[in-house]
N, C-alpha and C positions, 0 to 999 in steps of 0.2 A: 159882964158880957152884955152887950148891947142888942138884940133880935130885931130882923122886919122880913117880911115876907113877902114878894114880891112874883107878879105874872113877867112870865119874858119881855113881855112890852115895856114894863113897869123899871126894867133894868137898863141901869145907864150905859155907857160904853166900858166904863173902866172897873164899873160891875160885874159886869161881862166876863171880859178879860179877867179879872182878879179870881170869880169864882171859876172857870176855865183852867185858868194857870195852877189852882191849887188841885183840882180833879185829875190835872196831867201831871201834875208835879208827885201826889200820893200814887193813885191807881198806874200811873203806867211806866212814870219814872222809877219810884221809890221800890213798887214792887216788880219791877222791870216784867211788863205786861203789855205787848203791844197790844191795842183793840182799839176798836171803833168808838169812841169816846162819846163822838158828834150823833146821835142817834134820832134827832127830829122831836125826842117828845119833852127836849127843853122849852119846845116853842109851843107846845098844844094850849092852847087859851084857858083849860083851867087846871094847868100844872103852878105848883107853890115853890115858887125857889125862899129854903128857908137859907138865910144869911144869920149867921153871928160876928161878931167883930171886937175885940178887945178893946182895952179902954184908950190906945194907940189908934184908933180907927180901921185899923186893918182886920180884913175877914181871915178869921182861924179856923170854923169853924162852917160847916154848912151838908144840906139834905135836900132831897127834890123829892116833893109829894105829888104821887100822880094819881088821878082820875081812877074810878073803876074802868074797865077794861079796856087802857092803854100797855100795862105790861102786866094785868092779872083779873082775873073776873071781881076782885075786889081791889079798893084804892090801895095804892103802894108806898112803901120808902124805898128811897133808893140813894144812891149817890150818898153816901153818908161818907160824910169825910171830915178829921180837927188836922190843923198844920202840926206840924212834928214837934215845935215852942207850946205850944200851947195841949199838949197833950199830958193825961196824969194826974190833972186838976179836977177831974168831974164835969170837964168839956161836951165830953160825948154823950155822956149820961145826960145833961142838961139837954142838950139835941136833942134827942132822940124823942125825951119827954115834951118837947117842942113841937114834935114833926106827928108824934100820936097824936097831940092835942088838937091840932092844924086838922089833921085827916079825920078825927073824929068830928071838927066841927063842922067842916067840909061836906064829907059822903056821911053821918051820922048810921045811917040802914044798913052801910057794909061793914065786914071785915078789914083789917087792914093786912098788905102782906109784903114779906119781901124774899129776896132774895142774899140771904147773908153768906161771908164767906165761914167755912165752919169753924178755923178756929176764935172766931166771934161768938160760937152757940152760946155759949153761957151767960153772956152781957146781952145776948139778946134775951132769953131766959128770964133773966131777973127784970127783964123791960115788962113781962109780961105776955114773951111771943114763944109760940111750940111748934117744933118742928113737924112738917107737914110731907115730908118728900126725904129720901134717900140721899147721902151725899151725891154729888155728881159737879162733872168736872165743868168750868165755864173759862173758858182761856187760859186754862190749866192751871184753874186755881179749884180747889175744892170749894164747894158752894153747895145750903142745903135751903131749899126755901124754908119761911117759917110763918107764920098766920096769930095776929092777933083778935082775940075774937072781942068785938063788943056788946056782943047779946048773949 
């Protein structure tokens, strides 16, 4: 698996598209989920689009690290998504440890936090991340935040 990490700017067109196509293709297709996909804080100048890509050059595999307090008073993961081929391998798990690593280099003073869907808890769990907040519903998917602490 191939990693780079990249500012919105920093993203080519077919970048773009490709990581787009996969966020719509899992979250709203796969899990049949309408919602607002487009949210503006792909574009905030110091958000991390992490990309993975197999050895085919195609991205399978990708996370968006955000800022402290664009969607949490600490820096966030979010968008975490592997294409459905490439799932089962240790894909995610490799992410994820990608996406900590990013945010701890990044914001080092904060927390990192997300929003996970619950039947995730456990992978997130063994990431290191403890649930912080009650189930509760988000486009009527179950979702519980969860908070990794660095200090």
């Amino acid at each position: 698996m191939q990693w780079s990490v990249l500012t919105f700017k920093q993203l080519n067109l077919d970048e773009l598209y490709e990581v787009l196509k996969l966020r719509v293709d899992i979250f709203i297709v796969e899990q049949n989920c309408p919602y607002p996909e487009l949210d503006n804080k792909d574009r905030d100048p110091q958000t991390r689009h992490l990309i993975g890509r197999n050895t085919q050059g195609d991205i399978v595999a990708y996370a968006r690290i955000l800022a402290p307090g664009v969607s949490y008073p600490d820096s966030s993961i979010g968008r975490v998504v592997v294409s459905e081929q490439a799932r089962g391998g240790g894909v995610a798990h490799t992410l994820m440890q990608e996406a900590i690593s990013l945010a701890a280099q990044y914001w080092p003073e904060n927390d990192i936090q997300l929003g996970g869907q619950e039947y995730l808890k456990d992978f997130y769990q063994k990431l290191g991340f403890d649930p912080v907040s009650e189930v509760y519903l988000e486009d009527g998917i179950p979702h519980l935040d969860m908070l990794y602490k660095q200090h």
